[in-house]
C-alpha positions in Angstrom: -26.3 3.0 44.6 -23.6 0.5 45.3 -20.9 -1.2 43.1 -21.4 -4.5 41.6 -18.0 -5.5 42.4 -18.4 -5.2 45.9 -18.6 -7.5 48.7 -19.3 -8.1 52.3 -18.8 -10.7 55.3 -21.4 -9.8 57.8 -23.0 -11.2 60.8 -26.8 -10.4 62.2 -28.8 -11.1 64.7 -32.8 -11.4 64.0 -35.3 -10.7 66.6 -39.2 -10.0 66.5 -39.6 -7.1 68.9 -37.4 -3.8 68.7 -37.0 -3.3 72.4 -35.4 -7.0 72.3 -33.5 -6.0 69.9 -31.9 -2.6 71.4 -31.7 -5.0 74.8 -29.1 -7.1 73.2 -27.2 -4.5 71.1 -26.7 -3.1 74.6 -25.4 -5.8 75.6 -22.3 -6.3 72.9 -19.2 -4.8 73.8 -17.0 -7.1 70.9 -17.7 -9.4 68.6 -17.5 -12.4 71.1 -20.7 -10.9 72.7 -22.5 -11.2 69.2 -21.3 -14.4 68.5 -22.6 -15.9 72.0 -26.1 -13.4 71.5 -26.8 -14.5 68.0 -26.3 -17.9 69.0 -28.8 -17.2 72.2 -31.5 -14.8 70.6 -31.4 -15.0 66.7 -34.2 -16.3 65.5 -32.3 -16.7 61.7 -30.9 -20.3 61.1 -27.5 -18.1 60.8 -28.2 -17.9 64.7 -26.5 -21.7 65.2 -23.1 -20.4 63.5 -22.9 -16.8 65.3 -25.0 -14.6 63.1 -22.7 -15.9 60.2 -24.6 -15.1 56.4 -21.4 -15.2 54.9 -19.7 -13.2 51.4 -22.3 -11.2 49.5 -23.0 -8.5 47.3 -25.4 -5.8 46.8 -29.0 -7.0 46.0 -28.8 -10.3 48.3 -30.3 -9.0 50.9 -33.2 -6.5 52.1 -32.4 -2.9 50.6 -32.5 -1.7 54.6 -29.4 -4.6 55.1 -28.0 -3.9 51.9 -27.8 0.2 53.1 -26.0 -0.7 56.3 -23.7 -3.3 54.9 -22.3 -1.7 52.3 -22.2 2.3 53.8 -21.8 1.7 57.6 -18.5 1.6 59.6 -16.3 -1.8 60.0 -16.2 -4.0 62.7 -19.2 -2.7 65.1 -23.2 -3.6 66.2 -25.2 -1.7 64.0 -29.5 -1.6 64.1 -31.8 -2.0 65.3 -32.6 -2.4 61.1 -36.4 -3.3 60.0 -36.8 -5.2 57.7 -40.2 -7.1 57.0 -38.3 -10.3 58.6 -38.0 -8.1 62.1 -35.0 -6.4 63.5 -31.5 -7.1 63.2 -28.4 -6.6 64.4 -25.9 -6.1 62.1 -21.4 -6.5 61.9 -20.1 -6.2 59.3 -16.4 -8.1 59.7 -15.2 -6.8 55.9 -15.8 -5.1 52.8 -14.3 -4.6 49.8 
């Protein structure tokens, strides 16, 4: 599925209700708006630093994350995502 060697810097933003969650993806035009939003909204202790979960690899997080993070396009708001934590909001800032 995905290559051991690789790794991600991503952000999220963790919500309990979808419609919440689509209200604030709305809502995020760069990645100043997610910073401020995950700071506001994210119910993740990441929230306090921006949405910041740091460097990781495949298998570290929830399969549904994992799919996003390591197939989805650079540098935008991606989700709603379930999980069984809630819905997140996900940029991904690198990859490689």
């Amino acid at each position: 599925m995905f290559s051991s060697d690789q790794r991600a810097r991503a952000y999220h933003i963790l919500v309990d209700d979808e419609s919440l969650c689509q209200q604030i993806k709305e809502q995020i035009h760069h990645f100043e708006d997610f910073d401020r939003l995950a700071r506001e909204h994210s119910l993740c202790p990441s929230g306090k630093v921006g949405g910041d979960i740091g460097i990781f690899g495949p298998g570290k997080m929830m399969p549904e994350f994992d799919k996003v993070v390591f197939n989805e396009e650079l540098c935008q708001v991606h989700g709603p995502v379930k999980t069984p934590y809630g819905y997140h909001l996900i940029w991904i800032a690198r990859r490689k």
